[in-house]
C-alpha positions as CSV (number, residue, x, y, z in Angstrom):
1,X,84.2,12.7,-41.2
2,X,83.1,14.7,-38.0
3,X,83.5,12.4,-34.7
4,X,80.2,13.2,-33.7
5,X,78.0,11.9,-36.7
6,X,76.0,9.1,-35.8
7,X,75.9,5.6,-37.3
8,X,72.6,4.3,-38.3
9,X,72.0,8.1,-39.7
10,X,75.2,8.6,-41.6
11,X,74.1,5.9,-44.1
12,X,70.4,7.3,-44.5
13,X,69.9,9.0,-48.4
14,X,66.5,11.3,-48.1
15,X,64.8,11.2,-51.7
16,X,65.9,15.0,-52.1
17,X,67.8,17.6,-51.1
18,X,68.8,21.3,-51.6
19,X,72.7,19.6,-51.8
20,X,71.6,19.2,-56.0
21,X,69.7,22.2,-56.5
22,X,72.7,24.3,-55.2
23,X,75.4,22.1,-57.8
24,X,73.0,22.9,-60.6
25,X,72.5,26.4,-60.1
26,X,76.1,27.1,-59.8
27,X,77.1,24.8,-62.2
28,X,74.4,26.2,-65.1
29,X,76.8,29.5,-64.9
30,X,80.3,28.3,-65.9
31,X,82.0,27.6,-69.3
32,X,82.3,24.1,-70.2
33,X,85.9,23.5,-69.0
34,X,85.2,25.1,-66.1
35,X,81.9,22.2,-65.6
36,X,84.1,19.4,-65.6
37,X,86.6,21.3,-62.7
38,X,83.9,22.3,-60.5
39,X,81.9,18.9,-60.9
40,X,85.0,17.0,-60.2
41,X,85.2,19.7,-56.8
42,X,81.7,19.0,-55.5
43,X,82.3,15.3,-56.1
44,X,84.8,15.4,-53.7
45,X,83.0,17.7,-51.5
46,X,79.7,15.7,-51.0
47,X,80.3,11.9,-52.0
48,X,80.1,9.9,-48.6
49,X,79.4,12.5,-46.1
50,X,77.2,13.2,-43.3
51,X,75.0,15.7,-42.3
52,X,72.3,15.9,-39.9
53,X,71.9,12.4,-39.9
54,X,71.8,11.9,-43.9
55,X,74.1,10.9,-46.5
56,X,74.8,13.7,-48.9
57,X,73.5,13.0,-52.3
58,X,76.0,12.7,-55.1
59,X,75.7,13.6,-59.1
60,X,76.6,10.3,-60.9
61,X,79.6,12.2,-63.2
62,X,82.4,10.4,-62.9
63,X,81.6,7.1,-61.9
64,X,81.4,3.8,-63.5
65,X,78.3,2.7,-65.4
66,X,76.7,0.0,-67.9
67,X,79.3,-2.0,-69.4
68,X,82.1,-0.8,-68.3
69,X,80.8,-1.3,-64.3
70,X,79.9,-4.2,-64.9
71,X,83.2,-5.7,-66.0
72,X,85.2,-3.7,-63.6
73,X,82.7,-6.0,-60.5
74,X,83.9,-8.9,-62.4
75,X,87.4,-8.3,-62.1
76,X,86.7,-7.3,-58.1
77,X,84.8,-10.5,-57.6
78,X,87.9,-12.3,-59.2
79,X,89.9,-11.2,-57.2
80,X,87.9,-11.2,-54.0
81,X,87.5,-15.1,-55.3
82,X,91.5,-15.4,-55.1
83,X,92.0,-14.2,-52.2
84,X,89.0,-15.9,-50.0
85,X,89.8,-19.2,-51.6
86,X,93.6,-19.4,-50.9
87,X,92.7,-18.8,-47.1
88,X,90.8,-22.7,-47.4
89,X,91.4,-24.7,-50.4
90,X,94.6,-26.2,-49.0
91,X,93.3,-28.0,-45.7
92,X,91.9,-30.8,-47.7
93,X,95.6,-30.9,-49.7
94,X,97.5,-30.9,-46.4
95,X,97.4,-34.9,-46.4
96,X,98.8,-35.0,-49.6
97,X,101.1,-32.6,-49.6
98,X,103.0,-34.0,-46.1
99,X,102.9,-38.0,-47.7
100,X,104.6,-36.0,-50.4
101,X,107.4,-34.0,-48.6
102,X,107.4,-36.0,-45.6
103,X,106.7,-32.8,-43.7
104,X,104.2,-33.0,-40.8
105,X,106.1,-30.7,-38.8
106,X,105.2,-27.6,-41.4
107,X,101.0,-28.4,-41.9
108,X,101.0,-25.3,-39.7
109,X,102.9,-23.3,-42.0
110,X,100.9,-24.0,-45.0
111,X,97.4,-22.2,-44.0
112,X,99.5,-19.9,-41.4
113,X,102.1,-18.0,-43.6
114,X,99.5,-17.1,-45.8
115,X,97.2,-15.6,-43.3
116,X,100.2,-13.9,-41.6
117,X,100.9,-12.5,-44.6
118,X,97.1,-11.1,-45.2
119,X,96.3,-10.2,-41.9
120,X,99.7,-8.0,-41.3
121,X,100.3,-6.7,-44.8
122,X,96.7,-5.4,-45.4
123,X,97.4,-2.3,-43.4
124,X,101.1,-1.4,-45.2
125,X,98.7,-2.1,-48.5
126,X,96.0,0.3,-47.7
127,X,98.6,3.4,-47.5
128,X,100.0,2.4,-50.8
129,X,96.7,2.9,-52.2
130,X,96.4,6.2,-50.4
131,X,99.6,7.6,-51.7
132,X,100.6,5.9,-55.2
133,X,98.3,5.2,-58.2
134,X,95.7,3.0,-57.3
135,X,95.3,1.0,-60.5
136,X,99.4,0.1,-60.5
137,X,99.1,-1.0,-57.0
138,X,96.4,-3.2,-57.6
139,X,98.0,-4.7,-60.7
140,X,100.9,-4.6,-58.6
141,X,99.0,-6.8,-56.1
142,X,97.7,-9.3,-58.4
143,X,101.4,-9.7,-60.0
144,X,103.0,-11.1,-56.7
145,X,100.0,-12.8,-55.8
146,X,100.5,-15.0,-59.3
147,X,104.0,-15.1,-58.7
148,X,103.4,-16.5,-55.1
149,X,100.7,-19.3,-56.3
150,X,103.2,-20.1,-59.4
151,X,106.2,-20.7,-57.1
152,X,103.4,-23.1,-54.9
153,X,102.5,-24.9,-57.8
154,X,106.1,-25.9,-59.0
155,X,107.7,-25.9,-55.4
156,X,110.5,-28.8,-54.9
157,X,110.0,-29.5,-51.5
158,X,107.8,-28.1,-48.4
159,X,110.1,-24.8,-47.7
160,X,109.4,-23.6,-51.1
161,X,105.7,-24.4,-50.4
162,X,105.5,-21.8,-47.6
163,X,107.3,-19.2,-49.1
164,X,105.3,-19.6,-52.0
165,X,102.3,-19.2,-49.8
166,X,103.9,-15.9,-47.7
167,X,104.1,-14.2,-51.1
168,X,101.2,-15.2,-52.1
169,X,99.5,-13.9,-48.8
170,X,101.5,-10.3,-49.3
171,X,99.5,-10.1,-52.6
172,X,96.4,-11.2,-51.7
173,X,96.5,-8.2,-48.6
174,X,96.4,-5.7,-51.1
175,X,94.0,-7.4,-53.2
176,X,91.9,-7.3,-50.2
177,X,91.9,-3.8,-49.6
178,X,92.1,-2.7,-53.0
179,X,88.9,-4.4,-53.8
180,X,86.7,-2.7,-51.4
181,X,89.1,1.1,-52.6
182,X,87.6,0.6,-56.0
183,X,84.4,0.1,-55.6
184,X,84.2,2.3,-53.4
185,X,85.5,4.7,-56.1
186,X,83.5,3.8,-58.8
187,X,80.1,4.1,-57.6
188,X,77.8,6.8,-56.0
189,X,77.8,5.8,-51.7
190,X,74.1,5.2,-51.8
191,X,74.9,2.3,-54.6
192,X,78.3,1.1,-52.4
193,X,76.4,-1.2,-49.6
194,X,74.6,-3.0,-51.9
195,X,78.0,-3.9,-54.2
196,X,79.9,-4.3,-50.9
197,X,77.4,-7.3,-50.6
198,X,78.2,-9.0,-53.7
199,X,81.6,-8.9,-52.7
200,X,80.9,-10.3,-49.2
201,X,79.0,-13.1,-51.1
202,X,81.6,-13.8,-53.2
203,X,84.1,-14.2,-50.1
204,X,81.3,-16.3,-47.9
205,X,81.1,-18.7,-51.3
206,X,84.9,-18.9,-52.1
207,X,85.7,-19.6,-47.9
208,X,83.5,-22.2,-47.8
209,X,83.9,-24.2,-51.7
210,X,87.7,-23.7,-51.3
211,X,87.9,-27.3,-49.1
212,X,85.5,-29.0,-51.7
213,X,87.8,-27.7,-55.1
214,X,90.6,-28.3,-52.6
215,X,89.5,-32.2,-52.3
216,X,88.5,-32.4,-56.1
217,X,92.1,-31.2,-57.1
218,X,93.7,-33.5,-54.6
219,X,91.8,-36.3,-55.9
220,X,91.8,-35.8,-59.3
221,X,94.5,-33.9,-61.5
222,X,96.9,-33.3,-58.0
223,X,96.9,-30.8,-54.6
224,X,99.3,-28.4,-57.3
225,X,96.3,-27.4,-59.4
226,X,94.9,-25.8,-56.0
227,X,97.6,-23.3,-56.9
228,X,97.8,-23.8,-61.0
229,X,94.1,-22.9,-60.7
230,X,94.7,-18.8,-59.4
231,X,96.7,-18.2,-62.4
232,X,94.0,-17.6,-65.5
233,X,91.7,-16.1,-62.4
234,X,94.4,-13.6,-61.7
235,X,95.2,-12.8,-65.3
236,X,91.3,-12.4,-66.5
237,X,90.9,-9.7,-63.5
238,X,94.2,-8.2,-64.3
239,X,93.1,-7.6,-67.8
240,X,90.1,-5.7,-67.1
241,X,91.0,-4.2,-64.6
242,X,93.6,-2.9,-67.3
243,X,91.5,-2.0,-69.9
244,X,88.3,-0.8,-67.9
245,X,89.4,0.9,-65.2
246,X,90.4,4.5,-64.7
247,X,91.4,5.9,-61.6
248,X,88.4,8.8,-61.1
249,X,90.2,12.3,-60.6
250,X,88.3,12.6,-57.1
251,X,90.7,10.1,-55.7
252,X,93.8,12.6,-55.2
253,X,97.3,11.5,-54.5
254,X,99.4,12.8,-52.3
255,X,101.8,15.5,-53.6
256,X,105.5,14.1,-52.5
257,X,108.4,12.8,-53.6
258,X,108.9,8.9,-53.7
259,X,111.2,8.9,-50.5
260,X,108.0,10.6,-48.7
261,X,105.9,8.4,-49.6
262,X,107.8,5.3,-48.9
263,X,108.5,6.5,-45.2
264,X,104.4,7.4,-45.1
265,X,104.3,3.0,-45.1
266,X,105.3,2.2,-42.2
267,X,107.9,-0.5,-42.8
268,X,109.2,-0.9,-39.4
269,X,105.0,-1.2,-37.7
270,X,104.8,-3.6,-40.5
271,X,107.5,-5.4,-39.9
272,X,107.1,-5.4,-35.9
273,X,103.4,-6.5,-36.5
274,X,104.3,-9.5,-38.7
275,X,106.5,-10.6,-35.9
276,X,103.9,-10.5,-32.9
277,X,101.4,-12.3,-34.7
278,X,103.8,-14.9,-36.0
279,X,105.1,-15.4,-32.3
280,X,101.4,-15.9,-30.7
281,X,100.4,-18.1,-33.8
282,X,103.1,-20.5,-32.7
283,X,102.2,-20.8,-29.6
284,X,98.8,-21.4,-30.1
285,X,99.8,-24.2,-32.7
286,X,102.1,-26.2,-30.5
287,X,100.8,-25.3,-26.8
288,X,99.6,-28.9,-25.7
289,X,100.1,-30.7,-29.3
290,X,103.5,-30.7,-30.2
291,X,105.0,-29.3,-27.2
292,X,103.5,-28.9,-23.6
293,X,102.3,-24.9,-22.9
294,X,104.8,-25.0,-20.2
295,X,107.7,-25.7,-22.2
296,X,110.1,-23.2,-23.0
297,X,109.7,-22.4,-26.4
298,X,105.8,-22.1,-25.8
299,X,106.4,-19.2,-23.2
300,X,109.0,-17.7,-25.0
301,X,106.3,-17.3,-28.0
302,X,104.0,-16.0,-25.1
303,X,106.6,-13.9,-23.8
304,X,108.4,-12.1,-27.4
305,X,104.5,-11.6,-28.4
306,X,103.4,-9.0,-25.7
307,X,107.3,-7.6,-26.0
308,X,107.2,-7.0,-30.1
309,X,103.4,-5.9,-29.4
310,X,104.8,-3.1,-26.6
311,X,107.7,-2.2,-29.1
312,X,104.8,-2.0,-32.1
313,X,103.0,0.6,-29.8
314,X,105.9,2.7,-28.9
315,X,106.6,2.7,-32.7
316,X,103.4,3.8,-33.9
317,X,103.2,6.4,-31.3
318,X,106.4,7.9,-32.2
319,X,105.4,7.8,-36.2
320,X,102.0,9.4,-35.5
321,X,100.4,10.1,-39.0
322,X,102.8,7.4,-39.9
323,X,101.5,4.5,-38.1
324,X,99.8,2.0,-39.8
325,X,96.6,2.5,-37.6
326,X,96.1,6.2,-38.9
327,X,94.7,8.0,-35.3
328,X,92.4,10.5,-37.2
329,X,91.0,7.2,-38.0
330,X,90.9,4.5,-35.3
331,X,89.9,7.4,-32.6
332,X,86.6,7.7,-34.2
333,X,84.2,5.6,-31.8
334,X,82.1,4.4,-35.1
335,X,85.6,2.7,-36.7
336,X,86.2,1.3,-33.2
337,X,83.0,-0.3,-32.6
338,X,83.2,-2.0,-36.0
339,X,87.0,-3.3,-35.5
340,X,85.3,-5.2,-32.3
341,X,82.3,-6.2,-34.3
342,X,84.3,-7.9,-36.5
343,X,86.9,-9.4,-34.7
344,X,83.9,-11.6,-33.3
345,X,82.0,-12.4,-36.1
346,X,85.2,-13.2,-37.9
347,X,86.5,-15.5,-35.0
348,X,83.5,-17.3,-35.5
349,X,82.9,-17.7,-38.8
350,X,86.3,-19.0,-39.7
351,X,85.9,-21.3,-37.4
352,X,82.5,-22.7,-38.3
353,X,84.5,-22.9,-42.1
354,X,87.5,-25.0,-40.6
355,X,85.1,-27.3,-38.2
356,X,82.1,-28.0,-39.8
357,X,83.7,-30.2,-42.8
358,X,85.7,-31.9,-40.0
359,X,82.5,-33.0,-38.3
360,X,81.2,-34.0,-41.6
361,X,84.5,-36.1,-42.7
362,X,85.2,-37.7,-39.3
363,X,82.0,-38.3,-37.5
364,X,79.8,-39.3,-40.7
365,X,82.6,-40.8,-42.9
366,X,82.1,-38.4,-45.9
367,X,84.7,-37.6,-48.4
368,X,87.0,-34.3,-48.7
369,X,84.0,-33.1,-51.5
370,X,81.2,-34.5,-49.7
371,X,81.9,-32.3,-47.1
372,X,82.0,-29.4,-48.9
373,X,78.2,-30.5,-50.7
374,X,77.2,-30.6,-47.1
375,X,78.3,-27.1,-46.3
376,X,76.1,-25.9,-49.3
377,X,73.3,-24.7,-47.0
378,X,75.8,-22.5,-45.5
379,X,77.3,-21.3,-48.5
380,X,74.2,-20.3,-49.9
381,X,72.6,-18.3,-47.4
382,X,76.0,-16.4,-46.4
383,X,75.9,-16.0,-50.0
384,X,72.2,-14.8,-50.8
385,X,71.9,-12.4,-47.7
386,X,75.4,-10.6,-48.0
387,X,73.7,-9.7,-51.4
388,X,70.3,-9.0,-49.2
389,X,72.1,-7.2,-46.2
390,X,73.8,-5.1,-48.8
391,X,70.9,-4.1,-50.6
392,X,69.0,-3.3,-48.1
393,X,71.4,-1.0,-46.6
394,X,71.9,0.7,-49.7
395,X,68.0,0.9,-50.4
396,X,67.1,2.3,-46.9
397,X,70.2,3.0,-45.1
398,X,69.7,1.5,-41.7
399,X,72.6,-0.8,-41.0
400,X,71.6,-1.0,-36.9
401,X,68.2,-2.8,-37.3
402,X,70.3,-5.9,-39.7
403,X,73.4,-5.6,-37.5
404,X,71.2,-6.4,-34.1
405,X,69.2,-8.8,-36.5
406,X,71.9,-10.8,-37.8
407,X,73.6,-11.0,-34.6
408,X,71.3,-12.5,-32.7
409,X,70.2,-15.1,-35.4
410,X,74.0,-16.0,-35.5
411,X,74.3,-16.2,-31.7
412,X,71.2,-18.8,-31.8
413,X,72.8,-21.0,-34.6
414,X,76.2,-21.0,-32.4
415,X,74.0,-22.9,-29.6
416,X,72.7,-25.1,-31.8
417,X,75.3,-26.3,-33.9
418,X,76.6,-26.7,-30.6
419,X,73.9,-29.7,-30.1
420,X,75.1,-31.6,-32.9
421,X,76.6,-35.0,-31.8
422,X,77.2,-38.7,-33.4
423,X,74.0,-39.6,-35.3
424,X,72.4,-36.5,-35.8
425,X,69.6,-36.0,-38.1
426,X,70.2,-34.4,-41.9
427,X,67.4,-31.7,-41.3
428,X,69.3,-30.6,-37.7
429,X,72.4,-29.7,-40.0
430,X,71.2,-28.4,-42.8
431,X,68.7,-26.3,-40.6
432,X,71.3,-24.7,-38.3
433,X,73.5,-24.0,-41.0
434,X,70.8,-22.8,-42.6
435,X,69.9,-20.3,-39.8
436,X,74.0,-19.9,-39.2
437,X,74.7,-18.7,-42.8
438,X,71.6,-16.0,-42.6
439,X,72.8,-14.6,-39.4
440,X,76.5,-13.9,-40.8
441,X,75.5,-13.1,-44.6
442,X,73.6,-10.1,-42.4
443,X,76.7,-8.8,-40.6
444,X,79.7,-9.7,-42.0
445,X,80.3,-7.1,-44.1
446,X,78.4,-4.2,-42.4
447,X,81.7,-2.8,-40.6
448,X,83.7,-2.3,-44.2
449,X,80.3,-0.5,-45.1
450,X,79.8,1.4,-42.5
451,X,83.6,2.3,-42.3
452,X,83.8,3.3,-45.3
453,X,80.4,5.8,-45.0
454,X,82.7,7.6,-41.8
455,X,85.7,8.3,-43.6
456,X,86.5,11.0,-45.9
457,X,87.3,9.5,-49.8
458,X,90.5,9.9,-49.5
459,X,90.9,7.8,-46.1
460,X,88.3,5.0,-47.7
461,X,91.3,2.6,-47.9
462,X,92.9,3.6,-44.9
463,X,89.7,2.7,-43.0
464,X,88.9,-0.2,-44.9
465,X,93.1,-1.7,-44.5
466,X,92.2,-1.6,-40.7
467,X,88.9,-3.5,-40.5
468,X,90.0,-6.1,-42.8
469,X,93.2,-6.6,-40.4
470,X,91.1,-7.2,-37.6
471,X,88.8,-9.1,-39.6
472,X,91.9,-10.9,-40.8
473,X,93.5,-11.4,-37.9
474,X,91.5,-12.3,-35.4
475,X,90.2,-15.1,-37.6
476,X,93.5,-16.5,-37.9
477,X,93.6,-16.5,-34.0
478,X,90.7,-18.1,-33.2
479,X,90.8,-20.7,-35.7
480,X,94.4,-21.7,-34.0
481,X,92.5,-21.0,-30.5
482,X,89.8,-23.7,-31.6
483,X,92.1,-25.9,-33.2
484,X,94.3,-26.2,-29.7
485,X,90.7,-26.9,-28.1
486,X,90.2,-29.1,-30.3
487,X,93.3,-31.2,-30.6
488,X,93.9,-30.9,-27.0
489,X,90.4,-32.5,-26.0
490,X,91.0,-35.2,-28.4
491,X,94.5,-36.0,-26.6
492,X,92.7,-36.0,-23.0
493,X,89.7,-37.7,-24.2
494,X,92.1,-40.6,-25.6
495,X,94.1,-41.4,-22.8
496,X,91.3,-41.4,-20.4
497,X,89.1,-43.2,-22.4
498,X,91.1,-45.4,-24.9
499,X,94.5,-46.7,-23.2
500,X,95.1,-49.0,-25.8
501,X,95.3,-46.2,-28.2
502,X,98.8,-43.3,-28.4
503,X,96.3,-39.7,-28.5
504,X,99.2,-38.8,-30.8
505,X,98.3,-42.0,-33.5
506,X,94.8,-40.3,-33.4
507,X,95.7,-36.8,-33.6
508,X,97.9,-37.6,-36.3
509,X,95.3,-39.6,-38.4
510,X,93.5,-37.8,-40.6
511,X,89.5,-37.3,-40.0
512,X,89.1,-39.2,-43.7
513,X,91.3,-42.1,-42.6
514,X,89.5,-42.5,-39.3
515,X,87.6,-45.5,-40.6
516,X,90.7,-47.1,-42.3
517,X,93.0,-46.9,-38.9
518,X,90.8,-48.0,-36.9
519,X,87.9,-50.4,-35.9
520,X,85.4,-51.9,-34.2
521,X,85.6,-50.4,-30.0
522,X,88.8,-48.3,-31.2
523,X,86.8,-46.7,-33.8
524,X,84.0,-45.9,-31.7
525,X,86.6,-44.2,-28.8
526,X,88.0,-42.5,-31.3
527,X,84.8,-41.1,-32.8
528,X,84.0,-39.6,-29.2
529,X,87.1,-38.4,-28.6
530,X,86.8,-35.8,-32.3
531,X,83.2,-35.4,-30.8
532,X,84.1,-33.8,-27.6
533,X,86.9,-32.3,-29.4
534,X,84.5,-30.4,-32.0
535,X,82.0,-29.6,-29.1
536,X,85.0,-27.8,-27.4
537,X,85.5,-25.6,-31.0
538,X,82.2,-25.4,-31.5
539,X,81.9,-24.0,-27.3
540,X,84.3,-21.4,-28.7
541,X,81.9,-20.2,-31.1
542,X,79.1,-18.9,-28.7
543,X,80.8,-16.3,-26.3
544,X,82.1,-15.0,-29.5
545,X,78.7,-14.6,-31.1
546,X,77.9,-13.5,-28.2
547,X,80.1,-11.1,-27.9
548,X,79.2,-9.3,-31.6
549,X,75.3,-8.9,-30.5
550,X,76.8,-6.8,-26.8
551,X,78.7,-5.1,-29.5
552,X,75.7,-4.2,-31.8
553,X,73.5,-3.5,-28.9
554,X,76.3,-0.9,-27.2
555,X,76.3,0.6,-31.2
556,X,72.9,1.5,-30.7
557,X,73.4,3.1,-27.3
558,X,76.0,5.0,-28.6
559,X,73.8,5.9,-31.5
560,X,71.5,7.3,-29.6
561,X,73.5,9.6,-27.3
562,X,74.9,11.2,-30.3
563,X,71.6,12.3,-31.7
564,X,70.5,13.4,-28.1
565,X,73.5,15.7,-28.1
566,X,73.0,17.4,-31.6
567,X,69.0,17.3,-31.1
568,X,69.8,20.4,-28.1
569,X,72.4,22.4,-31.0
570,X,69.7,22.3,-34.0
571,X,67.0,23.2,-31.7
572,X,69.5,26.1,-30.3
573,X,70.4,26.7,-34.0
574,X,66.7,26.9,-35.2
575,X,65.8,29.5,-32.7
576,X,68.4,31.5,-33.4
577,X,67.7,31.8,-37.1
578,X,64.4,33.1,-36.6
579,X,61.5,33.7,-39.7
580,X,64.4,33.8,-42.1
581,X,65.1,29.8,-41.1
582,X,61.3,29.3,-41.1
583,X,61.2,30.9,-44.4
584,X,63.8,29.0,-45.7
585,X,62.6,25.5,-45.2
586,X,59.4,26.1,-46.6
587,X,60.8,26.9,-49.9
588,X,63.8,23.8,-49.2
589,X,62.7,20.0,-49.6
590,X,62.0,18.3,-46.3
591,X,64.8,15.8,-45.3
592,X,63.9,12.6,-44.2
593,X,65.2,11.4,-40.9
594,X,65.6,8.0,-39.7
């Protein structure tokens, strides 16, 4: 994809275009055999790429339809299901889980080693799909992430747990990216926004229910079935996936032998990666909890973070096309933009995900699964406009109007959810979750969309690997930045405030047993101390919101520079072709620009 195309354009589809009329002609002149070779060439030529502002269209050969689509969105929405559901469903286990193997020094470990895994394996997984078949590495995927979520389920004691979880997490990185690589594969780009939606919905919906199953499990048949559950998912997608999906001949491999291909991965960037994220994730988890942020193991987390991150640096400078971040890709201004976009909109919707049922469970009292009943209004509009956001796109391709839109609608939710406090009213949070869940069903998945329109096909999972590692990642990090606000403030809060009280008995008590532990003027100290706590999270929220709205704002002024520097080259253009250019755009349907 040329540098210079710009972004609200590159996704516009005008209702005709000389692009078909020059496929048919040329086409009507060839044998048969030779159709299906030159259909399968223009496929490749045009599908997903810019020109003057509009989005080349595509002849529908070769890509799913009826049935046979419909089955293979299934097995995507499966697996997107999976993946988004394992980052949540165990918080509301946790308890459980530690009474069980006395092991309240690893809760960390048992959200963190899967995201790790995610976040720094999505990249690795996105050059597999580049350069081996793309069905067997997806199956592949599913396999480990079954085999992961089986060893949970049966694990002996908590070590087993997190490794269980790690494996899990390496699977469930290249389900990630191989979800958005086949769809993207098996339909037309103008139908690919609108499907990219129903995938975002199904990720906003399985984020948000995975604490409420998570609490049903726990409560019911045991915290295992959180992991038992995956299984029958996994297979169902594998299956059709199997039988319904065929790798379209468009999506070329890379001619080279299988020691090529492995040293194309990276394994040393990966491996370097997976390190600096672990080392800062530690020291956001025990800086002023378990261990004071001047201690020595804190700053030696600080410290070997910046020093793996300057080693991962030099080594994907010396690997060049090697590197995990591809340069032809994350030098384009468009991909670079969107890697910031959603660093901030993920930040802050993972941590609306972890805090909100916290609020819920220790201010009002409610259960693990009330909770998650009381998230609904949030769930359902992430859900409902990710679908509208999508289709939209798709219909009229303009992606800057929703991203400036949604941005700003999540950025007002941020201050009000802010507002909440002990004794707020039901129609305060259902409202501004109501108004929370519109803003990010809008934007969240507008960079993989608009990542994926920049990119030439065969870098579509390239490109998509490294949002979804930023999207990834940077969750992860502010969800431990919010949760060392929040822990922190409750600590401070408590010994100021309640000197009767250890902060650490509170911190250590869960937000369900608040109630249980303590009572009467205790209870109510304690209930202001997870207040101010969840104000400081929920103060987190706003710059970050903030933040993404800058973002989409500097989008457009980038937007418009570019089509200020082409407008001067078509007009030079036009003037040089004369009458014959005149002539020829009479007789040539008249593109519609944005």
């Amino acid at each position: 994809m040329a540098e210079s195309a710009p972004h609200d354009e590159g996704l516009k589809v005008p209702p005709t275009a000389p692009a078909n009329q020059d496929f048919a002609s040329s086409r009507s002149s060839l044998s048969e055999n030779e159709k299906e070779q030159h259909d399968e060439h223009e496929l490749s030529q045009h599908a997903g790429q810019t020109d003057g502002g509009a989005l080349e269209p595509v002849v529908t050969a070769g890509y799913a339809s009826g049935a046979r689509l419909i089955s293979i969105v299934i097995a995507l929405v499966l697996a997107m299901f999976l993946v988004a559901l394992d980052m949540t469903i165990v918080s509301t286990a946790i308890p459980k889980i530690t009474d069980q193997f006395h092991s309240l020094q690893d809760v960390g470990w048992y959200g963190s080693a899967f995201f790790l895994l995610v976040a720094s394996s999505t990249n690795l997984f996105g050059k597999a799909y580049k350069f081996f078949p793309l069905k067997t590495v997806f199956l592949t995927s599913i396999a480990i992430f079954e085999i992961g979520s089986l060893i949970c389920a049966v694990a002996p004691n908590s070590t087993a747990l997190i490794v269980g979880r790690a494996i899990a997490g390496l699977g469930g990185a290249g389900l990630a990216s191989g979800v958005y690589s086949i769809i993207a594969l098996s339909v037309t780009p103008q139908q690919a926004p609108a499907y990219t939606g129903i995938l975002g919905a199904t990720y906003g919906v399985a984020s948000v229910i995975g604490p409420l199953l998570g609490g049903v499990f726990t409560d019911g048949p045991g915290w295992r079935w959180c992991f038992y559950i995956n299984l029958p998912i996994g297979g169902v997608s594998a299956a059709i996936i199997m039988f319904f999906f065929q790798t379209p001949k468009r999506h070329k491999q890379i001619d080279a032998t299988w020691k090529e291909k492995m040293l194309q991965l990276d394994f040393s960037g990966t491996f370097l990666l997976t390190a600096a994220v672990v080392c800062i994730i530690l020291a956001l988890q025990w800086g002023g909890t378990t261990k004071s942020w001047g201690s020595a193991d804190v700053i030696g987390t600080i410290v070997g973070f910046f020093l793996i991150l300057g080693v991962f640096v030099v080594n994907e400078y010396f690997v060049g096309g090697r590197a995990l971040f591809a340069p032809k890709i994350i030098k384009q201004k468009t991909i670079i933009l969107m890697c910031l976009f959603i660093c901030f909109v993920a930040g802050a919707f993972f941590t609306w995900l972890y805090y909100l049922p916290i609020y819920f469970q220790s201010i009002d009292g409610t259960s693990a699964a009330q909770s998650g009943v009381r998230n609904l209004p949030l769930i359902l509009t992430v859900s409902i406009f990710s679908i509208v956001s999508g289709g939209t796109i798709s219909a009229t391709g303009h992606y800057l109007p929703i991203m400036v839109i949604g941005s700003i609608i999540t950025t007002i939710a941020a201050g009000l959810i802010y507002t909440w406090d002990i004794g707020t009213q039901s129609g305060h949070w259902i409202g501004y979750q109501i108004l929370g869940g519109i803003g990010i069903g809008l934007i969240f998945q507008i960079p993989v969309i608009v990542g994926q329109a920049q990119v030439d096909p065969e870098d579509v999972s390239s490109a998509t690997a490294i949002i979804l590692f930023f999207q990834t990642i940077t969750g992860s990090v502010f969800v431990s930045v919010a949760q060392s606000l929040f822990t922190n403030r409750i600590v401070s809060y408590t010994a100021q405030n309640i000197p009767t009280l250890s902060p650490q008995t509170v911190v250590q008590t869960g937000a369900t047993d608040l109630r249980k532990a303590f009572s009467g003027a205790e209870l109510a100290g304690v209930l202001r101390a997870y207040m101010a706590g969840l104000k400081d999270a929920y103060t987190l929220i706003i710059p970050l919101t903030g933040i993404a709205t800058l973002i989409a704002f500097v989008t457009i002024v980038w937007d418009y520079k570019v089509l200020n520097q082409k407008k001067p080259d078509a007009d030079a253009e036009q003037a040089v072709s004369g009458e014959k250019d005149i002539d020829a755009t009479e007789k040539a349907p008249v593109e519609e620009k944005i």
